[in-house]
Jmol script that loads the backbone (N, CA, C; Angstrom):
load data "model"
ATOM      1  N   UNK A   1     -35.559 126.926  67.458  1.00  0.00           N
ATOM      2  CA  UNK A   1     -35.326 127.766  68.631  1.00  0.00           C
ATOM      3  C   UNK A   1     -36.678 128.238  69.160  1.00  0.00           C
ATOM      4  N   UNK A   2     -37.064 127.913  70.753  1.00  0.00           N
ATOM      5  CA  UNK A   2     -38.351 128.316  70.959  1.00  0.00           C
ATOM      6  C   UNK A   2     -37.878 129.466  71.910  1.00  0.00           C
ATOM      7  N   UNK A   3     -37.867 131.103  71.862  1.00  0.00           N
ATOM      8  CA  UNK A   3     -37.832 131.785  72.497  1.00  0.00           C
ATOM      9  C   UNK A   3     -38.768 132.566  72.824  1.00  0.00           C
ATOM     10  N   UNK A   4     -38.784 133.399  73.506  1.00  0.00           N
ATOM     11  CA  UNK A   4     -39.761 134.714  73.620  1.00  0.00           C
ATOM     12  C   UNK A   4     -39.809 135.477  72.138  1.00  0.00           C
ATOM     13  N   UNK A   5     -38.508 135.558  71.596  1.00  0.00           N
ATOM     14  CA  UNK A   5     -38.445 136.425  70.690  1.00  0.00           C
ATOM     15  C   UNK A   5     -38.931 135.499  69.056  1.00  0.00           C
ATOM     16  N   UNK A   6     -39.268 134.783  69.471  1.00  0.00           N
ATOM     17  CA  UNK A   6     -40.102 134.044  68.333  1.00  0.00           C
ATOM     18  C   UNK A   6     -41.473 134.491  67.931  1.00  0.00           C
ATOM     19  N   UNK A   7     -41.709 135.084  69.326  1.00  0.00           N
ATOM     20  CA  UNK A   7     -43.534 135.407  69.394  1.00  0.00           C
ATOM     21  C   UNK A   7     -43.214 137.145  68.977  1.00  0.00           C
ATOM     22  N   UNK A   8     -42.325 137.796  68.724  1.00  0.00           N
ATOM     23  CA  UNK A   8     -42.101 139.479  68.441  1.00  0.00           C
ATOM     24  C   UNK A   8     -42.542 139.291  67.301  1.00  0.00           C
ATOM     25  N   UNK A   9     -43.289 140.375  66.454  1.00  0.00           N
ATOM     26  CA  UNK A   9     -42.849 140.557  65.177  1.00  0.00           C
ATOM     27  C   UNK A   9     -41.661 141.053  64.594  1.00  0.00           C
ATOM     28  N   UNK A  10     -41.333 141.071  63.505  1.00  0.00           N
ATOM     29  CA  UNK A  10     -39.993 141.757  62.998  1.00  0.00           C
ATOM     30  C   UNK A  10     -39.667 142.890  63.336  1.00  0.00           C
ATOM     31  N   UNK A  11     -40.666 143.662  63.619  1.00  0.00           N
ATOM     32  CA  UNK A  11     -39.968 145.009  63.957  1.00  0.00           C
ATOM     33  C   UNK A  11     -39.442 145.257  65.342  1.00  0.00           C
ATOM     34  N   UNK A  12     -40.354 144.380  66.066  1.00  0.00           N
ATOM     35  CA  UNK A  12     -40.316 144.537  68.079  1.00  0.00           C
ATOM     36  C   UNK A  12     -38.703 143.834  67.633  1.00  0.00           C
ATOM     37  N   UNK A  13     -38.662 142.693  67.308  1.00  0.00           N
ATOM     38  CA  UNK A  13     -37.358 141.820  67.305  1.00  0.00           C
ATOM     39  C   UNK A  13     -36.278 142.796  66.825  1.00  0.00           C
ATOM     40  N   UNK A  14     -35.893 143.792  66.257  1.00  0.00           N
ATOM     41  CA  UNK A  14     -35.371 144.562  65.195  1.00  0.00           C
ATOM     42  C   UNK A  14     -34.993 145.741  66.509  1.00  0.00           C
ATOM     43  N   UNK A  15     -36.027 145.978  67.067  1.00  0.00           N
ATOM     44  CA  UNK A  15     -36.016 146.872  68.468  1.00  0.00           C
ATOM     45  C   UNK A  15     -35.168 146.589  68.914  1.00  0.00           C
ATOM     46  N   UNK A  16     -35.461 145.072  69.759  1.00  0.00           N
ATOM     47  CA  UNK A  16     -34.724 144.870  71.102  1.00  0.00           C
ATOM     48  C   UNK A  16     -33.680 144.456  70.630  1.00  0.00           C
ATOM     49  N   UNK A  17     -33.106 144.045  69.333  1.00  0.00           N
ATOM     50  CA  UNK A  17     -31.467 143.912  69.157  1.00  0.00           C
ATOM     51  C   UNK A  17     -30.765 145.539  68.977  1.00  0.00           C
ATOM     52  N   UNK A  18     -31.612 146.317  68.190  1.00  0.00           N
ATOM     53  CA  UNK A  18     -30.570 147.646  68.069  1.00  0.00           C
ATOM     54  C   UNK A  18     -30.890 147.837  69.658  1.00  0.00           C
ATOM     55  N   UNK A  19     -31.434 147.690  70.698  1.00  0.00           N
ATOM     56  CA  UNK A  19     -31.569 148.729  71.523  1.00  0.00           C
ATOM     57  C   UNK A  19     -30.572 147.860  73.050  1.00  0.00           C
ATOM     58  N   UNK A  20     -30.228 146.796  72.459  1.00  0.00           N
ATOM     59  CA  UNK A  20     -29.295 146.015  73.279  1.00  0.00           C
ATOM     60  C   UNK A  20     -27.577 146.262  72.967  1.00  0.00           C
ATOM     61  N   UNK A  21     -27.360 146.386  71.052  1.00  0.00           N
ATOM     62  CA  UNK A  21     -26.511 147.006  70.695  1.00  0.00           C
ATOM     63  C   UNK A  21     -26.010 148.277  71.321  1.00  0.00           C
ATOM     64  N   UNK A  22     -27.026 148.667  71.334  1.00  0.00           N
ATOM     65  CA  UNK A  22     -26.931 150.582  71.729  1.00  0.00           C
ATOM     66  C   UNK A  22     -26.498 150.176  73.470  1.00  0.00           C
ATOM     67  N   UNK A  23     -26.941 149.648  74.111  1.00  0.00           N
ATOM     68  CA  UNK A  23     -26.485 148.991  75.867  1.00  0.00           C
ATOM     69  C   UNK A  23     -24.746 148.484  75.804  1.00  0.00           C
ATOM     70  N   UNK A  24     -24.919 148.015  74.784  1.00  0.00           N
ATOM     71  CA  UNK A  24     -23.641 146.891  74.959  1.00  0.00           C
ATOM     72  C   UNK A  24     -22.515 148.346  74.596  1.00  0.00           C
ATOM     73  N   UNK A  25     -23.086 149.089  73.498  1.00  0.00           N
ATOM     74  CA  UNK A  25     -21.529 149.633  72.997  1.00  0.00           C
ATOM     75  C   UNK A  25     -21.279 150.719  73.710  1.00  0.00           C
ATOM     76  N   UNK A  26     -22.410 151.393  74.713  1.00  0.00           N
ATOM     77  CA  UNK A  26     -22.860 152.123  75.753  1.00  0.00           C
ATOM     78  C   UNK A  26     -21.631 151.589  77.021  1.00  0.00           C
ATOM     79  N   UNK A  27     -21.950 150.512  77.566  1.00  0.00           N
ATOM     80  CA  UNK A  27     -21.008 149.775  78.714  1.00  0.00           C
ATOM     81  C   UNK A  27     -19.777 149.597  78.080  1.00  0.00           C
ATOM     82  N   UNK A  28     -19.157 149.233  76.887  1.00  0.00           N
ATOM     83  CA  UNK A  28     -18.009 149.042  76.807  1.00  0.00           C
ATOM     84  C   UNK A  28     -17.455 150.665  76.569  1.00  0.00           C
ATOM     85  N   UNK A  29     -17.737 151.524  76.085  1.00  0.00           N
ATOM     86  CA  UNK A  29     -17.266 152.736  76.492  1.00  0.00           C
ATOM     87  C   UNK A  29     -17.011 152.971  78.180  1.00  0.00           C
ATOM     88  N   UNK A  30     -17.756 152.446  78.937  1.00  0.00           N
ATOM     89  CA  UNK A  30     -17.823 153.171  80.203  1.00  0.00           C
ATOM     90  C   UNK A  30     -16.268 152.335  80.511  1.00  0.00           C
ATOM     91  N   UNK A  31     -16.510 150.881  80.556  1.00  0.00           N
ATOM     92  CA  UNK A  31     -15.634 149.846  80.703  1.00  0.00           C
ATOM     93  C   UNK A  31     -13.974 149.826  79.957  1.00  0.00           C
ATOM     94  N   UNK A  32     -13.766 151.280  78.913  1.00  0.00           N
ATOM     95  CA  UNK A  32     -13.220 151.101  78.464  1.00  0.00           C
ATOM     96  C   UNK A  32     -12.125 153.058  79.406  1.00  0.00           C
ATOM     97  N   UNK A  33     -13.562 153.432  79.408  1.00  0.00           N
ATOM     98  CA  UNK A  33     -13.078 155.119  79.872  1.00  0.00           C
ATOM     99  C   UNK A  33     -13.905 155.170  81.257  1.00  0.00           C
ATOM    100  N   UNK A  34     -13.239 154.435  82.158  1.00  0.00           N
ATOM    101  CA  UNK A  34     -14.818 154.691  83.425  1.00  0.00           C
ATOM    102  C   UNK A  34     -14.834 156.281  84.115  1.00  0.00           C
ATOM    103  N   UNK A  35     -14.566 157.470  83.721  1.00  0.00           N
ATOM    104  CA  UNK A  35     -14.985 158.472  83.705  1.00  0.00           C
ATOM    105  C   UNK A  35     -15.992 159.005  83.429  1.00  0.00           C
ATOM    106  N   UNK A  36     -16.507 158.242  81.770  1.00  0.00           N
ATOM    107  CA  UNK A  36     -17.358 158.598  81.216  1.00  0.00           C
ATOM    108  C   UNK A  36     -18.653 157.986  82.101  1.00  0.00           C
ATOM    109  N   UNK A  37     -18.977 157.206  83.005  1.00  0.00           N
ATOM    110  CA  UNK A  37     -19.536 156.709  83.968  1.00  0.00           C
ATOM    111  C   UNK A  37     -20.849 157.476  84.088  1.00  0.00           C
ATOM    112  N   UNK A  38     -20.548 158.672  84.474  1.00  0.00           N
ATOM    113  CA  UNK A  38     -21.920 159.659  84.819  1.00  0.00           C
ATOM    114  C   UNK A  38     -22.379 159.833  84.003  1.00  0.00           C
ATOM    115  N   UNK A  39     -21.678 160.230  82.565  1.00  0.00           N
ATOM    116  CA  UNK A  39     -22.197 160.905  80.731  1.00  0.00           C
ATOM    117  C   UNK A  39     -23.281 159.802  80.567  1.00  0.00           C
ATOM    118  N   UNK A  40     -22.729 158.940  80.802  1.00  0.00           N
ATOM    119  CA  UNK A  40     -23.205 157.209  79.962  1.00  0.00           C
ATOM    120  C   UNK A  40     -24.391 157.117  80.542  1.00  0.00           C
ATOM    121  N   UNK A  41     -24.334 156.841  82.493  1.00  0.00           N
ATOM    122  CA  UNK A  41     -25.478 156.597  83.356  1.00  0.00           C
ATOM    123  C   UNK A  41     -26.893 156.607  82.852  1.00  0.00           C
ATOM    124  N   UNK A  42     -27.034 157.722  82.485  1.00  0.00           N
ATOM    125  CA  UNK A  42     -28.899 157.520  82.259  1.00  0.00           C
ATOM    126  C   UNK A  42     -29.103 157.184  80.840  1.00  0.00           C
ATOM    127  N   UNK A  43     -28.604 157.030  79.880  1.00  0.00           N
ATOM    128  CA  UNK A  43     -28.696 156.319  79.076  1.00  0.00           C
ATOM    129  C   UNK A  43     -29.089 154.597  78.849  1.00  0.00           C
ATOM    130  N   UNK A  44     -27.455 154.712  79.790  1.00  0.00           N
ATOM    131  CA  UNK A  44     -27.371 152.831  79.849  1.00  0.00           C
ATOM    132  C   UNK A  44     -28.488 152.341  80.571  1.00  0.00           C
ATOM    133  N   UNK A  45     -29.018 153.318  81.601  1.00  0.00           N
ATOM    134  CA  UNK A  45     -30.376 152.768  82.026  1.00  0.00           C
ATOM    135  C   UNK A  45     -31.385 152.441  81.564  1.00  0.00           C
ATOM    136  N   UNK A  46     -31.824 153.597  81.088  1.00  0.00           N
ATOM    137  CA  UNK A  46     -32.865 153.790  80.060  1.00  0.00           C
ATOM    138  C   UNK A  46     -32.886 152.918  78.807  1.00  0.00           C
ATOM    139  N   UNK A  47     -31.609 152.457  78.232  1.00  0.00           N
ATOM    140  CA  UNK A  47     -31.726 151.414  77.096  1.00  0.00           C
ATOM    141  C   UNK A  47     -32.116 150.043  77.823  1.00  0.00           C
ATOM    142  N   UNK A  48     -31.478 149.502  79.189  1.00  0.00           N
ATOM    143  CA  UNK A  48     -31.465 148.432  79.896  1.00  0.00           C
ATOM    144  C   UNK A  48     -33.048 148.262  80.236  1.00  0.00           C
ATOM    145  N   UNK A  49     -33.867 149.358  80.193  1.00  0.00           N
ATOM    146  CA  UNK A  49     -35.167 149.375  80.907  1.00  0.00           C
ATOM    147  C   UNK A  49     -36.575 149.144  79.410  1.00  0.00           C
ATOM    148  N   UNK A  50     -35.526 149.530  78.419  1.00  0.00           N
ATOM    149  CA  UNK A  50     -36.164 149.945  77.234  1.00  0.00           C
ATOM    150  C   UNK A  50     -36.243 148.409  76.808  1.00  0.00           C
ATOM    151  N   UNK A  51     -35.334 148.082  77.133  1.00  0.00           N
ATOM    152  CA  UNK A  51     -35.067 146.049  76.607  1.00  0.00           C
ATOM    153  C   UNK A  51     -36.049 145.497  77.641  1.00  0.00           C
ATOM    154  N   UNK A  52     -35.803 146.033  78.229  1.00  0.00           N
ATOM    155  CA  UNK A  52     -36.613 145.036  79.571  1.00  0.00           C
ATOM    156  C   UNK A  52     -38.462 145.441  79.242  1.00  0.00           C
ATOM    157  N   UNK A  53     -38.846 145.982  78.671  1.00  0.00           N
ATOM    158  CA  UNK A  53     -39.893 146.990  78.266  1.00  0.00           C
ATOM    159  C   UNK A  53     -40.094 145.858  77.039  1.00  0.00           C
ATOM    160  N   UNK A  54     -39.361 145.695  76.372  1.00  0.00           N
ATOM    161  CA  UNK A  54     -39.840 144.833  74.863  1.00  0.00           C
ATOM    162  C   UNK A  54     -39.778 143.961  75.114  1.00  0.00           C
ATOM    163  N   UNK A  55     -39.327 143.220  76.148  1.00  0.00           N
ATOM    164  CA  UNK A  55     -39.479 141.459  76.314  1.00  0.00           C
ATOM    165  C   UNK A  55     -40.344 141.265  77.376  1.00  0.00           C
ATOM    166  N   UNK A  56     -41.067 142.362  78.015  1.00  0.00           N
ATOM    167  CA  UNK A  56     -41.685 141.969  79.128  1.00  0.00           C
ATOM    168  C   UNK A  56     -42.926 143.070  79.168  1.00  0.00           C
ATOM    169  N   UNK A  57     -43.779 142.975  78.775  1.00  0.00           N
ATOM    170  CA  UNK A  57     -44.682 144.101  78.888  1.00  0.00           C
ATOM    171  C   UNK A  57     -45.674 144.435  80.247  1.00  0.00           C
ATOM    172  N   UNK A  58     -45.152 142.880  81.105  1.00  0.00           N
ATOM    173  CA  UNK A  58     -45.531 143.886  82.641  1.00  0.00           C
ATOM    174  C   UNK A  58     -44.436 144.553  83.815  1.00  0.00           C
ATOM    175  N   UNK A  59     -42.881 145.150  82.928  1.00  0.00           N
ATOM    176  CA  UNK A  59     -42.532 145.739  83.662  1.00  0.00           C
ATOM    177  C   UNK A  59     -43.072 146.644  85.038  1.00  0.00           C
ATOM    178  N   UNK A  60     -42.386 146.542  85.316  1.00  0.00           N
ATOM    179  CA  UNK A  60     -42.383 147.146  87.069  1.00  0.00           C
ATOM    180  C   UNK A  60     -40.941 147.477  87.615  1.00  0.00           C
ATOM    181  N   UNK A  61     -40.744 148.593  88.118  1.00  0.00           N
ATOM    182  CA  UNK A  61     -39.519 148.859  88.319  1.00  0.00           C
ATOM    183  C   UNK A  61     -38.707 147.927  89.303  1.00  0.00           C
ATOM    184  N   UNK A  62     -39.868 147.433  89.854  1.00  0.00           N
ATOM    185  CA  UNK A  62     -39.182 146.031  90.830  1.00  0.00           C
ATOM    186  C   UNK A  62     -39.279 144.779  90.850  1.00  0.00           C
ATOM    187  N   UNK A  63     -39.482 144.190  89.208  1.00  0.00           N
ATOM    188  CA  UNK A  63     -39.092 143.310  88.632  1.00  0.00           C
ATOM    189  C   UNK A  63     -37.752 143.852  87.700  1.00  0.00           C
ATOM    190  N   UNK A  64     -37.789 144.813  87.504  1.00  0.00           N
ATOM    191  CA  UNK A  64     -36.420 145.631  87.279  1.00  0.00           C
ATOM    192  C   UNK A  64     -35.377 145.357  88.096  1.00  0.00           C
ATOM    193  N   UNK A  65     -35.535 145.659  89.061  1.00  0.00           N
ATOM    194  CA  UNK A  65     -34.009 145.640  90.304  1.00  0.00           C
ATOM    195  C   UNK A  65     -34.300 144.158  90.406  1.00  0.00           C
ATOM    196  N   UNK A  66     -35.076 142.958  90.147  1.00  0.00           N
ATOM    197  CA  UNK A  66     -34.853 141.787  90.862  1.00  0.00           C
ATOM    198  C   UNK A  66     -34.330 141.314  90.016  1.00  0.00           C
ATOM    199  N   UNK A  67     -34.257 141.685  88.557  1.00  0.00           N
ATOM    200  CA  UNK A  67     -33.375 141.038  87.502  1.00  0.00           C
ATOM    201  C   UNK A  67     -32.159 141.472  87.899  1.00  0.00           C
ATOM    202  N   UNK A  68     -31.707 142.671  87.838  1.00  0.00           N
ATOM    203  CA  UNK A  68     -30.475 143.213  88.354  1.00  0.00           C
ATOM    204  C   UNK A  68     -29.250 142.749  89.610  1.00  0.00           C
ATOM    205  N   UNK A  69     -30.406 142.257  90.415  1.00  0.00           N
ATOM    206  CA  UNK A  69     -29.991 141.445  91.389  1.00  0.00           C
ATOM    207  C   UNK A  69     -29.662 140.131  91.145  1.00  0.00           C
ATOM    208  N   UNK A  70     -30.325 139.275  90.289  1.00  0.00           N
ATOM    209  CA  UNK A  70     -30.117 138.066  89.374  1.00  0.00           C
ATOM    210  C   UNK A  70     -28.602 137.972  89.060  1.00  0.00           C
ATOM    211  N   UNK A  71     -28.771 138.974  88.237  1.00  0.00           N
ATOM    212  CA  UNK A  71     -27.449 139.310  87.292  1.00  0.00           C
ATOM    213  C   UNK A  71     -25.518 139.028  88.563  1.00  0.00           C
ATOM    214  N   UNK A  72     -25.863 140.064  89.786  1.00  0.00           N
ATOM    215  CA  UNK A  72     -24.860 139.675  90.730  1.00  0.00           C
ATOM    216  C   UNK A  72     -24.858 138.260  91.313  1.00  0.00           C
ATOM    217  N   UNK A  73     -25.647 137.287  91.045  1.00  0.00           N
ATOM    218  CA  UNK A  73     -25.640 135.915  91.822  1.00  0.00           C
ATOM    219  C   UNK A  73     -25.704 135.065  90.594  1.00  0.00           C
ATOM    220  N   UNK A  74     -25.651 135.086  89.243  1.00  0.00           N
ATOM    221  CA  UNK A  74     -26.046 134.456  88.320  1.00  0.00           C
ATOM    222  C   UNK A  74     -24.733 134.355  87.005  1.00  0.00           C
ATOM    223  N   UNK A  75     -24.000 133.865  86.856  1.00  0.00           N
ATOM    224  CA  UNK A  75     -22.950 133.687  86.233  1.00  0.00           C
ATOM    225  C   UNK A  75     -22.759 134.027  84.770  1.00  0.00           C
ATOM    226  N   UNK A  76     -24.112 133.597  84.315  1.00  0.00           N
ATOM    227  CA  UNK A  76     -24.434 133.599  82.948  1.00  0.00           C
ATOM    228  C   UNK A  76     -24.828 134.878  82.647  1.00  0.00           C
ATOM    229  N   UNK A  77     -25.573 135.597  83.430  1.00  0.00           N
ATOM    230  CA  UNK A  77     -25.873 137.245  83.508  1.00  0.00           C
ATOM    231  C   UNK A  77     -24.349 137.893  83.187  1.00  0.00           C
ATOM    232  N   UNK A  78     -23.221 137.423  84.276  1.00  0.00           N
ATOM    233  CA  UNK A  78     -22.217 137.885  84.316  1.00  0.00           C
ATOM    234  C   UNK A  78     -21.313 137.659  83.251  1.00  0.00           C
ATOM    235  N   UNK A  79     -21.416 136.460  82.846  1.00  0.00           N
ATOM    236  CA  UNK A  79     -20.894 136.586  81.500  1.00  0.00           C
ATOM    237  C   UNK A  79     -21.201 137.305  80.359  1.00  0.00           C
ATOM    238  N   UNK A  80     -22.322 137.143  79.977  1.00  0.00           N
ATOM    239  CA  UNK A  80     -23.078 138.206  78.989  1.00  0.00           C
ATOM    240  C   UNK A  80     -22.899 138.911  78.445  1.00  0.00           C
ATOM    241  N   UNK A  81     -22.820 139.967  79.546  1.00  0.00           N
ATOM    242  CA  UNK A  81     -22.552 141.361  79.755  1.00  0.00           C
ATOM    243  C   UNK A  81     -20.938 141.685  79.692  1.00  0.00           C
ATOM    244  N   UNK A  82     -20.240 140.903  80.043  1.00  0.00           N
ATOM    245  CA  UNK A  82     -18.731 140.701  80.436  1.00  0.00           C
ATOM    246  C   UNK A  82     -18.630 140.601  78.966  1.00  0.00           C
ATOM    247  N   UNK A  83     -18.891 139.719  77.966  1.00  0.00           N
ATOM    248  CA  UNK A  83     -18.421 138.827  76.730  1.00  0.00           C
ATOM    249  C   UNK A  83     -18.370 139.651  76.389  1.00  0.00           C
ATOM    250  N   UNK A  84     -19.656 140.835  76.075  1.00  0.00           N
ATOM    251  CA  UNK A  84     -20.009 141.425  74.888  1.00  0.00           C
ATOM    252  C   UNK A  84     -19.511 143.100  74.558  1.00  0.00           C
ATOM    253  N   UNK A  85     -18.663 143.537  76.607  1.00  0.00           N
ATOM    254  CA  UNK A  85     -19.300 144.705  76.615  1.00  0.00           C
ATOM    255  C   UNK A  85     -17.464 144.842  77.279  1.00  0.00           C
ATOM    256  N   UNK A  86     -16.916 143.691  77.789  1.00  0.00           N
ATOM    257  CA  UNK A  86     -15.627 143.734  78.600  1.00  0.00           C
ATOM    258  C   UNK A  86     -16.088 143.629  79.785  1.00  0.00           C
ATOM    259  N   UNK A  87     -14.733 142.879  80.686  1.00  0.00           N
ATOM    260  CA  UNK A  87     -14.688 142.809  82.250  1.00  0.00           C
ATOM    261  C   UNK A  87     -14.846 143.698  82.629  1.00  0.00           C
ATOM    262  N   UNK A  88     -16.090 143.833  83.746  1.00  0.00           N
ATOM    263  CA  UNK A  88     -16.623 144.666  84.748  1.00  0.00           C
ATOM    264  C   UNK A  88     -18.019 145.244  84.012  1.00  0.00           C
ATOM    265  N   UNK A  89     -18.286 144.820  82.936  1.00  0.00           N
ATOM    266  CA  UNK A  89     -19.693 145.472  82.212  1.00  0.00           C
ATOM    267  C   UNK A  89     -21.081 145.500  83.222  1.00  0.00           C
ATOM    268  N   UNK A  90     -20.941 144.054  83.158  1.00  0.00           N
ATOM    269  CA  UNK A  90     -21.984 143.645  84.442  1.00  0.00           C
ATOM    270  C   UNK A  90     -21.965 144.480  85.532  1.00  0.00           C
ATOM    271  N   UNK A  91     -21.311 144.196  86.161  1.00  0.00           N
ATOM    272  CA  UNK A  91     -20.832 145.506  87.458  1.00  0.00           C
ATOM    273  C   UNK A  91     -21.401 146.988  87.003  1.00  0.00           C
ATOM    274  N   UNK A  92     -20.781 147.306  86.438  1.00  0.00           N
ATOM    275  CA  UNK A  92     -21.609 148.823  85.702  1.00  0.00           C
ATOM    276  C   UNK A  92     -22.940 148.836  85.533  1.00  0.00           C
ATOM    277  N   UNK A  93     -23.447 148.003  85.112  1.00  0.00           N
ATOM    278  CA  UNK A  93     -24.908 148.123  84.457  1.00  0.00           C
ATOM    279  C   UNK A  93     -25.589 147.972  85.995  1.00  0.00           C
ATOM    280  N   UNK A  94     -25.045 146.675  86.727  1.00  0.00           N
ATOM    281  CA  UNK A  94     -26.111 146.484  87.994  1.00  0.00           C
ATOM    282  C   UNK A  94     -26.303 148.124  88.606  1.00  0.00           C
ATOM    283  N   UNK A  95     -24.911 148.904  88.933  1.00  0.00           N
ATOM    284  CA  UNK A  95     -24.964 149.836  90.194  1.00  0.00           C
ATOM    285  C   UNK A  95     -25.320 150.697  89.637  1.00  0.00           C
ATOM    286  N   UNK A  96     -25.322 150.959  87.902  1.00  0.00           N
ATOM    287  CA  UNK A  96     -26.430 152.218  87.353  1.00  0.00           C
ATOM    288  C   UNK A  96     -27.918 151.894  87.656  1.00  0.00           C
ATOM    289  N   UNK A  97     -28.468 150.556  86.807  1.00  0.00           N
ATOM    290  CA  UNK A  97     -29.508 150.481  87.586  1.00  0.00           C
ATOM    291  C   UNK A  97     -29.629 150.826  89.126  1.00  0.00           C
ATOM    292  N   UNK A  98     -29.483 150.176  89.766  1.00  0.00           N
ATOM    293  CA  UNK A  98     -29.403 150.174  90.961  1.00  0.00           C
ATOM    294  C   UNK A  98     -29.701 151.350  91.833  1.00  0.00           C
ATOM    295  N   UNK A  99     -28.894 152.186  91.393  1.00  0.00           N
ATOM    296  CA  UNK A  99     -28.603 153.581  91.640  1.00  0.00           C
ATOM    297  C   UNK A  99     -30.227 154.594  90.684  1.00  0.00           C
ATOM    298  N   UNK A 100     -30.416 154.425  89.710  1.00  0.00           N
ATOM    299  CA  UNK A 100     -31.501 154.781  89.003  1.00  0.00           C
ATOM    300  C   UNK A 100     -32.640 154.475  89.578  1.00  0.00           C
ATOM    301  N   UNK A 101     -32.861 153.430  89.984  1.00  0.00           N
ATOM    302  CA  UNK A 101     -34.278 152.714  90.398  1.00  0.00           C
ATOM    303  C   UNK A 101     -33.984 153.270  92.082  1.00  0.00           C
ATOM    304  N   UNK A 102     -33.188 153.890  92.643  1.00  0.00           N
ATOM    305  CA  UNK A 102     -33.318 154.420  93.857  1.00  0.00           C
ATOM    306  C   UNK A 102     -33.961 155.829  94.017  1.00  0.00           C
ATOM    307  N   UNK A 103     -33.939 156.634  92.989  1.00  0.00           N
ATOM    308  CA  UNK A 103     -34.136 157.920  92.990  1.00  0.00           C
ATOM    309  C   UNK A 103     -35.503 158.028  93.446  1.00  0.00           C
TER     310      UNK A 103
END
end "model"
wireframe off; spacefill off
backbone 0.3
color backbone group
């Protein structure tokens, strides 16, 4: 397997799975209670930005929203997020970002 995450050491690698865990079980709460929507919000961001932070160390908040944007035109994004987190996960995560990176 030649990935990005080949070149992490164990601990960065160890990161970005608990901190994707912590995203995923984050969205399926929302996906499961969408009330909890606002509670969740800056969290799910902040973990989504925190991942994006360990696989990419020249974040920019607008390579941020262009992934995000990816994600609505990109199937496999949509699945992903859908598989791991329930229908409509994706959806959630884009318009928190979305909404976050507007402030």
């Amino acid at each position: 397997m030649n990935s990005k995450a080949d070149n992490f050491s164990e601990e960065k690698f160890n990161q970005m799975k608990a901190t994707e865990a912590d995203l995923v079980r984050e969205l399926q709460q929302v996906v499961k209670d969408p009330s909890k929507e606002t509670e969740l919000s800056d969290t799910i961001f902040r973990n989504h930005q925190k991942w994006l932070k360990i696989i990419m160390p020249n974040y920019t908040p607008e390579i941020h929203l262009g992934i995000v944007n990816g994600y609505e035109t990109d199937e496999r994004y949509q699945s992903y997020y859908d598989d791991k987190a329930g229908k409509g996960a994706t959806k959630i995560l884009i318009k928190i970002v979305k909404a976050h990176l507007a402030k």
